[in-house]
Each structure stands twice: as structure tokens, then as C-alpha cells.
C-alpha positions in Angstrom: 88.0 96.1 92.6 88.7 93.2 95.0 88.5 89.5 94.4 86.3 89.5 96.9 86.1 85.3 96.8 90.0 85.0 97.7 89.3 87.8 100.7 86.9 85.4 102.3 88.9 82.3 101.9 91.4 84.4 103.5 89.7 85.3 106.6 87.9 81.8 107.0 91.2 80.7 106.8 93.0 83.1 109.1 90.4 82.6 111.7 90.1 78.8 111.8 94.1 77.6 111.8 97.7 78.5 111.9 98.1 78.8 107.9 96.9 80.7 104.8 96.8 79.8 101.5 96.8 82.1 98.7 97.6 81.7 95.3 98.9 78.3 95.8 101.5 80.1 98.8 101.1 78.9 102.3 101.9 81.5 104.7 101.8 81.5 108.7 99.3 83.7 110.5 101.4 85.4 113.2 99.9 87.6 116.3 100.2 91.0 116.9 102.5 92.9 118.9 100.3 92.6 121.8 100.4 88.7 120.6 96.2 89.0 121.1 94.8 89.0 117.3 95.8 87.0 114.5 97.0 88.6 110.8 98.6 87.3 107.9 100.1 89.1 104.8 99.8 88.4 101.4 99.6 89.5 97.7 96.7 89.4 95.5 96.9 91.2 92.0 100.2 93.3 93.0 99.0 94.5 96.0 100.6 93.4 99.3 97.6 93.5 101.6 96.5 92.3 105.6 94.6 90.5 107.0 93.5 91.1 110.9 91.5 90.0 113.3 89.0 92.5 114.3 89.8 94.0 118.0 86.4 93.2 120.6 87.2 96.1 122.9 87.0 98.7 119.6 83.9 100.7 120.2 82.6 100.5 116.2 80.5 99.0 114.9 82.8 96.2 114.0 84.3 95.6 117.1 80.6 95.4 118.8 80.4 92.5 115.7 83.4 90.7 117.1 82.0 91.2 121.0 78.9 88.9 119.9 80.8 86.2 118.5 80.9 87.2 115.2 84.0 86.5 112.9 85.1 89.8 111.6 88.7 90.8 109.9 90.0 94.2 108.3 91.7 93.8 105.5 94.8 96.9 104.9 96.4 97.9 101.7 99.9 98.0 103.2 101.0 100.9 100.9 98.4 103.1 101.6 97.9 101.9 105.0 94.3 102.5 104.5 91.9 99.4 105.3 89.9 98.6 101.7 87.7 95.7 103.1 86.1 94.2 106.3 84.8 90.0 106.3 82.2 89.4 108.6 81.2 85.6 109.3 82.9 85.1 105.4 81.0 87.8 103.9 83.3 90.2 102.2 82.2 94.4 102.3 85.2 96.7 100.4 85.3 99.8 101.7 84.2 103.1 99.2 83.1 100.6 97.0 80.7 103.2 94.7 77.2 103.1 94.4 75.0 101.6 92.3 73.9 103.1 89.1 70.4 105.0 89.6 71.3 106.0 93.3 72.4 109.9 93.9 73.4 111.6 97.0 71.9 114.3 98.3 
């Protein structure tokens, strides 16, 4: 489970200035190799994780997001590679989070 609190802070942060702070660490937001989005790495409970900008021109449904003006950033476990959250506007959604008790799949 996420702290889902310091992934929001994180992305307000990221979005609005030219530093993070996590943890009481201040670390730079840098560009991508394309130098078009910005992202920032950091750890939070032993895991070294990313934060990027969402991509406008992706075609899903989070790039369309980004398109309208919304705020959106991926957040990427960097050992697995695999992205475990998304923050729209602030608003933090994990990824395969499991569902609540009482719901089944059919």
C-alpha cells in the first residue's frame, strides 16, 4: 500500500516548481530526454519510485486528461519498472489496488 498523501504532495509539487520535498530531502525535478516533461525520483518506504509528467499526445485515457488541462503524473516503481499509481489534479489512484470487500468478478 502507498502513502497516498506523500504521492500527491509529490506531484503538486513536481508540477508547480523546480523542487521536491520528500521526507525532509529536497530534490530537483529534471526533464526528460526529450527535455519536454518534468520527473523527479525519490524514496518512500524503501522503494525508489518516479514521478512523471503525464505525456498530452498519449492516446489513453490519461493523456486525453493532460490534453484538457488537467494535472496528471505516473508514478513508476523503478525496480519493477511497472507504473503503481497515477495523480490527477492531486488526487492519487494506485494501480491493481484490490477491490473492496463484498464485490466479486464475474
Amino acid at each position: 500500500m502507498l502513502d497516498t498523501s506523500v504521492l500527491s504532495s509529490v506531484a503538486t509539487q513536481l508540477m508547480s516548481g523546480d523542487q521536491v520535498e520528500v521526507e525532509g530531502q529536497c530534490l530537483r525535478v529534471r526533464r526528460t530526454s526529450s527535455g519536454r516533461y518534468r520527473t523527479v525520483n525519490f524514496v518512500m518506504e524503501g522503494h525508489e519510485l518516479a514521478a512523471i509528467e503525464q505525456n498530452p499526445d498519449k492516446p489513453s485515457q490519461w493523456g486525453q486528461l493532460a490534453r484538457s488541462g488537467h494535472q496528471v503524473v505516473q508514478f513508476k516503481d523503478c525496480a519493477s519498472n511497472r507504473f503503481v499509481a497515477v495523480a490527477v489534479d492531486g488526487k492519487v489512484t494506485e494501480y491493481g489496488a484490490t477491490k473492496k470487500s463484498g464485490q466479486h468478478s464475474t
